[in-house]
Every structure is written in C-alpha cells, then in structure tokens.
C-alpha positions as CSV (number, residue, x, y, z in Angstrom):
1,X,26.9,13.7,67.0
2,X,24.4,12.0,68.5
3,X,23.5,8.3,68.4
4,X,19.8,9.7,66.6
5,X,21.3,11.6,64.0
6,X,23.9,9.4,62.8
7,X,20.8,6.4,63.0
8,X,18.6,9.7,60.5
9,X,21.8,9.8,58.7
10,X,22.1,5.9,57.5
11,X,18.5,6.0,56.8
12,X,18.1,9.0,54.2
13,X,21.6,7.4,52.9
14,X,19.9,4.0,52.7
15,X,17.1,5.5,50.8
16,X,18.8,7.8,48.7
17,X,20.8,4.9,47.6
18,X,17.5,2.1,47.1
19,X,15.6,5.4,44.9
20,X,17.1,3.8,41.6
21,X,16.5,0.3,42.5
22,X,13.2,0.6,42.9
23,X,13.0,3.5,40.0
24,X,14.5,0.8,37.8
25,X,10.9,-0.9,37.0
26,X,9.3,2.6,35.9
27,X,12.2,2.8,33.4
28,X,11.6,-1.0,32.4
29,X,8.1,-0.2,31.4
30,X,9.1,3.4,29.7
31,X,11.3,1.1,27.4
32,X,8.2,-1.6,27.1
33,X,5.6,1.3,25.9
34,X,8.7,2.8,23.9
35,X,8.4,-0.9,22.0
36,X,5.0,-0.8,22.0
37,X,4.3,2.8,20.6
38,X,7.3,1.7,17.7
39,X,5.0,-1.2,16.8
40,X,2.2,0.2,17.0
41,X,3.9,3.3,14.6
42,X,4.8,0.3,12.7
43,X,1.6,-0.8,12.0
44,X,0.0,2.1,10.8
45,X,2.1,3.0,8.3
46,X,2.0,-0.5,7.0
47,X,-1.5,0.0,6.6
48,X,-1.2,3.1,5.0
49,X,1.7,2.0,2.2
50,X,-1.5,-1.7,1.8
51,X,-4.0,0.7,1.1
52,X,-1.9,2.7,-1.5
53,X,-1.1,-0.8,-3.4
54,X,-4.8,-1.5,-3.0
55,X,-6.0,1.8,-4.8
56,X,-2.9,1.0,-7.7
57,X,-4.7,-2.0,-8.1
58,X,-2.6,-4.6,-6.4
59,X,-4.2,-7.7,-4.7
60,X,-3.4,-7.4,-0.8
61,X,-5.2,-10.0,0.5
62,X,-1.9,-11.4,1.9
63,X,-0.7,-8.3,3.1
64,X,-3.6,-7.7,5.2
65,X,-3.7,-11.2,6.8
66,X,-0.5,-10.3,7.9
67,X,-1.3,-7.3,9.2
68,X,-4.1,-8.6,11.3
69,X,-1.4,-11.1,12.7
70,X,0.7,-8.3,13.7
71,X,-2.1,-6.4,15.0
72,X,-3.0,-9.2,17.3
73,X,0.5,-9.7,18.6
74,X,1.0,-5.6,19.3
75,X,-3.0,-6.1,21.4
76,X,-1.2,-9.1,23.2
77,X,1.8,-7.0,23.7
78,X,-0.4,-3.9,25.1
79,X,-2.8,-6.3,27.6
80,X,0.4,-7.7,28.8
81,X,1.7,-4.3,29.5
82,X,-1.3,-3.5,31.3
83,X,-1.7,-6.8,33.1
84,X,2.1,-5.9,34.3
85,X,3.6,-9.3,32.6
86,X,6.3,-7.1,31.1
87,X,8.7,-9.9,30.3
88,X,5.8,-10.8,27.4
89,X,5.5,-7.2,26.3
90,X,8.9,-6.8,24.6
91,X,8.9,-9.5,22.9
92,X,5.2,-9.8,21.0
93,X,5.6,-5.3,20.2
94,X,9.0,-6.6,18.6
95,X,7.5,-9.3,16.7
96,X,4.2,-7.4,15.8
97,X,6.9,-4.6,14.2
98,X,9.2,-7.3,12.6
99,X,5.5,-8.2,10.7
100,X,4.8,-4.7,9.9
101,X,8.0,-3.4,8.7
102,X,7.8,-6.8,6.2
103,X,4.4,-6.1,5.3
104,X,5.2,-2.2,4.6
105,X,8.1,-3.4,2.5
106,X,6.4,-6.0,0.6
107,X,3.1,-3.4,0.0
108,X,5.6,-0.8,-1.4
109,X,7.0,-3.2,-3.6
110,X,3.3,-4.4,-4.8
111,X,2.6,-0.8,-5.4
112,X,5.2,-0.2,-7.5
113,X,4.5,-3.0,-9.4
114,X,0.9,-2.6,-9.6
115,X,1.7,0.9,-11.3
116,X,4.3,-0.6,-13.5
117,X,1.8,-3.2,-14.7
118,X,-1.0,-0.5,-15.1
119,X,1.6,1.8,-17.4
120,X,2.0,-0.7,-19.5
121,X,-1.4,-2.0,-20.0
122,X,-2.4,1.6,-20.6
123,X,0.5,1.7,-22.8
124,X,-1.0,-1.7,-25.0
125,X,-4.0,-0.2,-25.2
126,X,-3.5,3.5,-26.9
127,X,-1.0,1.4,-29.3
128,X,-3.4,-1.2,-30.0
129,X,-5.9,1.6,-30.3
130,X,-3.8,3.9,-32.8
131,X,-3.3,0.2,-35.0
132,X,-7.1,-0.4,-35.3
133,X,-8.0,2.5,-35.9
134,X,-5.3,3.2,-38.9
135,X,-6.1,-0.1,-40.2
136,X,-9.8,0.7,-39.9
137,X,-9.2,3.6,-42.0
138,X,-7.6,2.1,-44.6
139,X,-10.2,-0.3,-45.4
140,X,-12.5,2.2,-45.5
141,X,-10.3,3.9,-48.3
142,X,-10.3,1.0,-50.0
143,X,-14.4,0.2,-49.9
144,X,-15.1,3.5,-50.4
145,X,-12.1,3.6,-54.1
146,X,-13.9,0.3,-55.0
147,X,-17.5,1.5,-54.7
148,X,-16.3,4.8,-56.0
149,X,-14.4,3.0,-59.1
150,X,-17.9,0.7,-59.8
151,X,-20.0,3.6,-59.7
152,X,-17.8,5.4,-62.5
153,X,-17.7,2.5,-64.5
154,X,-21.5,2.1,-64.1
155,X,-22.0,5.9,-65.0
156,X,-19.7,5.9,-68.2
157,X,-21.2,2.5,-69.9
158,X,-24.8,4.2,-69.3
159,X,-26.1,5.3,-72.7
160,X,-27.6,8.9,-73.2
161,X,-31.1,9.0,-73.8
162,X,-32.4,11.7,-75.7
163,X,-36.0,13.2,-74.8
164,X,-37.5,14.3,-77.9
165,X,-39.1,17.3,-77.7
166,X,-42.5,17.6,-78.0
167,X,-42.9,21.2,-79.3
C-alpha cells in the first residue's frame, strides 16, 4: 500500500467515525419537537375537556387563564426551537404540558361536577314540581267541596214558589 491510500484510508475512517458526532444535534432537536408536539398534543386536548365543562355549565375562567399561560410557554418553546436556542426549548414545551395536563385534569373534574350539580337541581325541581302541584290540587278540592257544600245548603233552605196558574 501506498503512502495515498493509507492517507484515503484514515480520512473516510475519520469521517465515518465524526458522522454521529455531528448527527448528534439533528437527534437533539428530534427530541426538542418530540417535546414540543407532546405539549402542544397537551394543549389541545385540555382545551377540548375546558370546553366540555363549559357546555355542562361549569365556570372555566380559571382554566382558560391557565391555558393561555401554557399556550404562551409552548409559542416561547417553538420560537426558541426555531431561533436554534434549544437548551430553552425543553424546558418551556415541558412546562407548557405540566400546565395542560393540570388544566385537563382539573376541567374533567369541573365537568363532572358541573353535571353532578345539574342532576340534582333537575332532580329539586321535578320533586318540588310533583309537591306543588299535588298540594295545588288539593286545595282546589277543598274550594271547590266548600263552594259545592254552600251552594247545597243555599239550594235546600230556598223555598218553592208556586206559580199560580192563570187558566
């Protein structure tokens, strides 16, 4: 062998061997939009589970203050991956889903209650509406005995009048 090919041969060796070295920051930035896509995942189904206490009629004012706070983190998160300060990224995607998967929690548990709550004041109402109306009832049966009862009395001390006939 020559002095060239052994030279070729330490090269392509060399470079073969720096190929993961400087592959390593692709992978670094797979995991970073890995974080990013979680918390972003995070995020919308936080939303969804707010909106569904929302239509049971739970107050999510709360909820969706926090959720803007986590959306805000997961924006810084993405400019920073885009800027290429990745040491930023995994740390603010993390957060922003920490915030999102308490949100999601809390809105399920506001849902739930929210339904609860609405079984039971549906339940108030038909029992309160079942009471009423019985007792309504009833005092109608009794205005109606009592006017009945006077009316009787009224007709049975009446006199008879007799109409002479004129023939």
């Amino acid at each position: 062998m020559n002095k060239h090919t052994i030279i070729a041969i330490i090269v392509i060796l060399f470079v073969l061997i720096m190929m993961p070295i400087f592959h390593l920051p692709n992978v670094k930035a797979s995991e970073e939009t890995v974080g990013i896509q979680a918390a972003d995942a995070s995020i919308n189904q936080a939303f969804t589970n707010v909106l569904a206490a929302e239509k049971a009629g739970g107050n999510v004012t709360q909820l969706l203050a926090q959720l803007n706070t986590a959306g805000a983190l997961l924006a810084e998160a993405d400019n920073n991956y885009y800027v290429g300060n990745l040491e930023n990224v995994t740390s603010s995607a993390n957060t922003a889903r920490s915030i999102a998967n308490q949100v999601n929690s809390d809105a399920i548990g506001l849902r739930n209650s929210s339904i609860i709550r609405s079984q039971k004041i549906g339940l108030f109402t038909v029992v309160f509406s079942v009471i009423s109306i019985t007792i309504f009832i009833a005092v109608m049966f009794l205005v109606w005995q009592r006017l009945k009862n006077g009316s009787n009395r009224k007709f049975l001390a009446s006199k008879p009048v007799v109409a002479e006939n004129a023939d």
